[in-house]
Every structure is written in structure tokens, then in C-alpha cells.
C-alpha positions as protocol buffer text, in pm:
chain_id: "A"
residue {
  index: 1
  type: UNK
  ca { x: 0 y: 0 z: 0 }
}
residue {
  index: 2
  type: UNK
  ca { x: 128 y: 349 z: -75 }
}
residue {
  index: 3
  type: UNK
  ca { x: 90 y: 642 z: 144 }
}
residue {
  index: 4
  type: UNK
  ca { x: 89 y: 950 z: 18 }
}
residue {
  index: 5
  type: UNK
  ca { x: 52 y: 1326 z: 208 }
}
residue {
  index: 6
  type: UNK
  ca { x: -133 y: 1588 z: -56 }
}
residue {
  index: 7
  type: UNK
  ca { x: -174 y: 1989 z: 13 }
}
residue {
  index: 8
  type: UNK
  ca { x: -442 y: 2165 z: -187 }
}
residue {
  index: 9
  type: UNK
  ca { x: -516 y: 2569 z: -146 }
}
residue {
  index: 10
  type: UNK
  ca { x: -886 y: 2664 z: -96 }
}
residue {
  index: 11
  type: UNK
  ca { x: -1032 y: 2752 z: -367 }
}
residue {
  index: 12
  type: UNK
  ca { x: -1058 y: 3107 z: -503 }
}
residue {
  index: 13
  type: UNK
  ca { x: -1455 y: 3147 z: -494 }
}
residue {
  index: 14
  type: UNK
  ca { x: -1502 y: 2982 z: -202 }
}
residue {
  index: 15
  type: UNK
  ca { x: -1437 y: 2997 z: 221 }
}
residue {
  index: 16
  type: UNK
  ca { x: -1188 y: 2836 z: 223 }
}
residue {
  index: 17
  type: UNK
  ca { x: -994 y: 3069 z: -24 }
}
residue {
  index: 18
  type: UNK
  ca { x: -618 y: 3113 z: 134 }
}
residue {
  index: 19
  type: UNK
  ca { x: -617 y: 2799 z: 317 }
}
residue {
  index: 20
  type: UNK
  ca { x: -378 y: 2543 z: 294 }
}
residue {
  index: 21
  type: UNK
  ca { x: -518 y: 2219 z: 351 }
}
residue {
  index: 22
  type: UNK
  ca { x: -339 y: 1893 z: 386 }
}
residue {
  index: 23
  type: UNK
  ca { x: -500 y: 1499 z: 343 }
}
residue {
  index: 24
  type: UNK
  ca { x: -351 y: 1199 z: 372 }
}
residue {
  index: 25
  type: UNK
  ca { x: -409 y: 941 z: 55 }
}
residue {
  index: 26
  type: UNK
  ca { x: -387 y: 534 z: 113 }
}
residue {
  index: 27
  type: UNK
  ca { x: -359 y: 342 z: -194 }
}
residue {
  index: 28
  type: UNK
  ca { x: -467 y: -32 z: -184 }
}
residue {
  index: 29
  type: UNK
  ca { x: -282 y: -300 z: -341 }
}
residue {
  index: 30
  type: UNK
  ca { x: -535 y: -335 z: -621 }
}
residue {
  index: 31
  type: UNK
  ca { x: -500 y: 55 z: -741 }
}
residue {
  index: 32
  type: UNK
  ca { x: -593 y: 159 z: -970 }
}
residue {
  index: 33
  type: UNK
  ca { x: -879 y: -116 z: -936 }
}
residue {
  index: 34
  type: UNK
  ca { x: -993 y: 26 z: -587 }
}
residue {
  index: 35
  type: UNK
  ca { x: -990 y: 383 z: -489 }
}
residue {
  index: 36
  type: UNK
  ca { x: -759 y: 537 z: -248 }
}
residue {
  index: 37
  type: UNK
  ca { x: -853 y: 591 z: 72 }
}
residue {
  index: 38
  type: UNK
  ca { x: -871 y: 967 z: 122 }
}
residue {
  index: 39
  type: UNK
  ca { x: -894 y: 1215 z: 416 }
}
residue {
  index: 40
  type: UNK
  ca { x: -859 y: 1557 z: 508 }
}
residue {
  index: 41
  type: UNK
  ca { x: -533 y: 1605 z: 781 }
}
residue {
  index: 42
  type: UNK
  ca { x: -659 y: 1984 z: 880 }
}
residue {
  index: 43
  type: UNK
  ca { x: -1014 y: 2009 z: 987 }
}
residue {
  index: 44
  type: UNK
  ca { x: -1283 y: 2164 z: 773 }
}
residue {
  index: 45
  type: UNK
  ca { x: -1607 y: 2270 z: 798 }
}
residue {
  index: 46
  type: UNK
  ca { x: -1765 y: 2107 z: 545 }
}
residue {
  index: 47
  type: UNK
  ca { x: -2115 y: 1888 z: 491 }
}
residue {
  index: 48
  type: UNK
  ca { x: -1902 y: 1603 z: 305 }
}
residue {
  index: 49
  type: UNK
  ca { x: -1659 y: 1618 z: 568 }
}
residue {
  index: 50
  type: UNK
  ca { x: -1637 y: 1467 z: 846 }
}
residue {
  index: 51
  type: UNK
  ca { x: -1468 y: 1691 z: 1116 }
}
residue {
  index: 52
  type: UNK
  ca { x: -1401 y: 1437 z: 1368 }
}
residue {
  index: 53
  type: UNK
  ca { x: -1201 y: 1213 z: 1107 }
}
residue {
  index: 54
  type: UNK
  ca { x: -1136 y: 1377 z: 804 }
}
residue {
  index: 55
  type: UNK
  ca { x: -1359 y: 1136 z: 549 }
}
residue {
  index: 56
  type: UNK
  ca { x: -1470 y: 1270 z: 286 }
}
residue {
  index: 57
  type: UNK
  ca { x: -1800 y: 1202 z: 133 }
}
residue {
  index: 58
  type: UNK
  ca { x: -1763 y: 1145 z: -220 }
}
residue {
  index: 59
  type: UNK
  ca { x: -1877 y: 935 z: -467 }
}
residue {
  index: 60
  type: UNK
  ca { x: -1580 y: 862 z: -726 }
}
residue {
  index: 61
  type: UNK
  ca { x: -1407 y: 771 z: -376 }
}
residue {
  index: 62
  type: UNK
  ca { x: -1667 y: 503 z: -367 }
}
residue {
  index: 63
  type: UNK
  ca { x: -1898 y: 338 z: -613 }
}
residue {
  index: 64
  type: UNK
  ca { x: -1819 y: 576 z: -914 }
}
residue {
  index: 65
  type: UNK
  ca { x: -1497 y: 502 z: -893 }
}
residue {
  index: 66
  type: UNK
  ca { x: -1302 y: 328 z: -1208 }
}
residue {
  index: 67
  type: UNK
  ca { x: -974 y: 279 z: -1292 }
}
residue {
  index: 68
  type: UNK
  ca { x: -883 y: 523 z: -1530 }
}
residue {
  index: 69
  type: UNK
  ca { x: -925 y: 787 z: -1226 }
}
residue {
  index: 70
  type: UNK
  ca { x: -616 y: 944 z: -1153 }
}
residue {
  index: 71
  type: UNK
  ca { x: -490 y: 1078 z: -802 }
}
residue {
  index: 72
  type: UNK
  ca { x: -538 y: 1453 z: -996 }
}
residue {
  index: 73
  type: UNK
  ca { x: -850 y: 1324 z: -1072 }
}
residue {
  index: 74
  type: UNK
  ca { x: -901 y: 1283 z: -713 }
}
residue {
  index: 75
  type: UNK
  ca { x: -729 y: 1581 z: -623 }
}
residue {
  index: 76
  type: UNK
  ca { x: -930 y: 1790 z: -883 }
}
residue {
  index: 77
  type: UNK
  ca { x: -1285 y: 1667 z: -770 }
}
residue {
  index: 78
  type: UNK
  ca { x: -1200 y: 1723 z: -382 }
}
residue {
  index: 79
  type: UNK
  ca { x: -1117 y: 2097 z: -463 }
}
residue {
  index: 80
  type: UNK
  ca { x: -1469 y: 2128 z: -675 }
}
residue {
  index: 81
  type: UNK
  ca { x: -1666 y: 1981 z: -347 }
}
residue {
  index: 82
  type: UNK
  ca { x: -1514 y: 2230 z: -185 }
}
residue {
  index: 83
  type: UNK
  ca { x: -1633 y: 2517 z: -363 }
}
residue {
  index: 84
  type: UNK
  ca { x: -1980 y: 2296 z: -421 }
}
residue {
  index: 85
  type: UNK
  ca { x: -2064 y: 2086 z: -156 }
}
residue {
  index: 86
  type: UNK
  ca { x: -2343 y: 1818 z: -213 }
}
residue {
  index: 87
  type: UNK
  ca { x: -2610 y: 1874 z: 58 }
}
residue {
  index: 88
  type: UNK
  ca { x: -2787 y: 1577 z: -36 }
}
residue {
  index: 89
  type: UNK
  ca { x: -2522 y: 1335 z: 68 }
}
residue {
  index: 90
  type: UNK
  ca { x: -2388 y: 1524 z: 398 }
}
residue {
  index: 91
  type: UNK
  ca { x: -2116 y: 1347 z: 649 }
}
residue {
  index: 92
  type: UNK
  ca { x: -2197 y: 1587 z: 862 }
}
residue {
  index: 93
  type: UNK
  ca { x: -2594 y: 1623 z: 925 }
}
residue {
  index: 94
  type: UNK
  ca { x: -2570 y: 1937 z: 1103 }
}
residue {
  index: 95
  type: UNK
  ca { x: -2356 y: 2106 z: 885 }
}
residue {
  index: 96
  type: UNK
  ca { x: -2611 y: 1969 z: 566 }
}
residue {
  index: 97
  type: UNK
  ca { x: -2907 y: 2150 z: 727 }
}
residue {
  index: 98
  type: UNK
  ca { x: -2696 y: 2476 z: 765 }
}
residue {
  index: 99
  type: UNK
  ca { x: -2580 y: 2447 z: 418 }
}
residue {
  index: 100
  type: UNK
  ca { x: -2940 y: 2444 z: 295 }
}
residue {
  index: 101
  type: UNK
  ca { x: -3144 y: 2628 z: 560 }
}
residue {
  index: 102
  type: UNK
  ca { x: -2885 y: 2927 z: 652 }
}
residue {
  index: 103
  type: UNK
  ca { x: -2602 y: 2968 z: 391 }
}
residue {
  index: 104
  type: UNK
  ca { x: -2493 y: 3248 z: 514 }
}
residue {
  index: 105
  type: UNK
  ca { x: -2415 y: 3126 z: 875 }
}
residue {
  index: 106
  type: UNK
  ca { x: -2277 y: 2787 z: 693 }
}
residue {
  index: 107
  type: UNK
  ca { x: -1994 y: 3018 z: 498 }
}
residue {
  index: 108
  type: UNK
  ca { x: -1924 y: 3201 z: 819 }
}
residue {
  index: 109
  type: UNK
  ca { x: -1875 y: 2894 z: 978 }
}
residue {
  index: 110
  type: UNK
  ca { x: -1678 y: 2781 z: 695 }
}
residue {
  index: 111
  type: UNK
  ca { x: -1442 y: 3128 z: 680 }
}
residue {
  index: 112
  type: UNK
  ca { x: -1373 y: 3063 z: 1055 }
}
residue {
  index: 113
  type: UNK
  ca { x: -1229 y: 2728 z: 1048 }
}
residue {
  index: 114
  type: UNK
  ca { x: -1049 y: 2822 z: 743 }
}
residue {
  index: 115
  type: UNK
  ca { x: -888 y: 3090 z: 901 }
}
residue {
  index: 116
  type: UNK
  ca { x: -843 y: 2877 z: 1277 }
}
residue {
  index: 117
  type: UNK
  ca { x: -715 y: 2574 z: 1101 }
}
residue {
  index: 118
  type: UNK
  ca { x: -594 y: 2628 z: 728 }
}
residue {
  index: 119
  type: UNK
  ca { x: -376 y: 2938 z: 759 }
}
residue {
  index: 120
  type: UNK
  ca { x: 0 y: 2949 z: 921 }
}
């Protein structure tokens, strides 16, 4: 199994803009066959991520994955939830229902942890 440590910056248009945020990535013996195993190192406020363990909720990290995905690929699609989360598949329930019911709050929220956790 490889291990690998990624850093991606927040994106642009989004609250997390001028973070830095670091994941770990696990490949499995059978990659490309099998995703990687993929999870967020500095905590985030997120609805598809979990803040206690860093999972992230998405799907071409589970059954849309196939083997022609790429760790980019990977990379790529974690930075788009970021500036789009998918309320309808939330890791975090609590953080869904502010998404939806009080987006402002939510980016607040967002902007804070960004700033407490993501930023030397």
C-alpha cells in the first residue's frame, strides 16, 4: 500500500480561499482497481466532511470510482466539493441543514475554520 501526504489551497470562490489544507491518501494494493482511501489532515467545515475524522463524502471515492481515475482526478474533484458541496449526501448532518437552511451562517462557519485551522 502506498501512502501518500497531498496539500491543496482553498479555492478562489469559495471559504476556504487562502487555506492550505493537507490529506492523507492510502492506496490499496489493487489501485488503480480500488480507490484510495482519502482524508482531510486539517479540519474543515464542510457537509461532506467529516470533522471528527477527516472522510470525505464522495462518490468517485466510492462506487463511481473506475480505474482510469487518476490521483489529480481525485485531487481535482475534492477541490470542486469544496467550492460545491453536495447537501444531499452530507457526512456531517448538522452542517447539511446549515448548508441548505442558513447559507450564510454555513460560509461564516466555513471562513472561521479556514482561518483557525488552514492558515499558518
Amino acid at each position: 500500500m502506498f501512502h501518500w501526504e497531498a496539500t491543496i489551497h482553498g479555492p478562489s470562490d469559495s471559504p476556504y480561499a487562502g487555506g492550505v489544507f493537507k490529506l492523507a491518501m492510502h492506496f490499496p494494493q489493487n489501485y488503480p482497481h480500488s480507490p484510495p482511501e482519502v482524508k482531510f489532515k486539517t479540519k474543515v467545515y464542510h457537509p461532506n466532511i467529516d470533522s471528527n475524522n477527516g472522510s470525505i463524502g464522495l462518490d468517485i471515492l466510492r462506487d463511481k470510482w473506475t480505474a482510469v481515475m487518476t490521483a489529480e482526478k481525485v485531487l481535482l474533484s475534492i477541490c470542486s466539493l469544496l467550492t460545491n458541496p453536495n447537501a444531499e449526501d452530507p457526512q456531517e448532518g448538522a452542517v447539511g441543514d446549515m448548508y441548505r437552511n442558513d447559507p450564510i451562517r454555513y460560509e461564516a462557519k466555513a471562513k472561521e475554520w479556514t482561518e483557525k485551522y488552514a492558515k499558518d
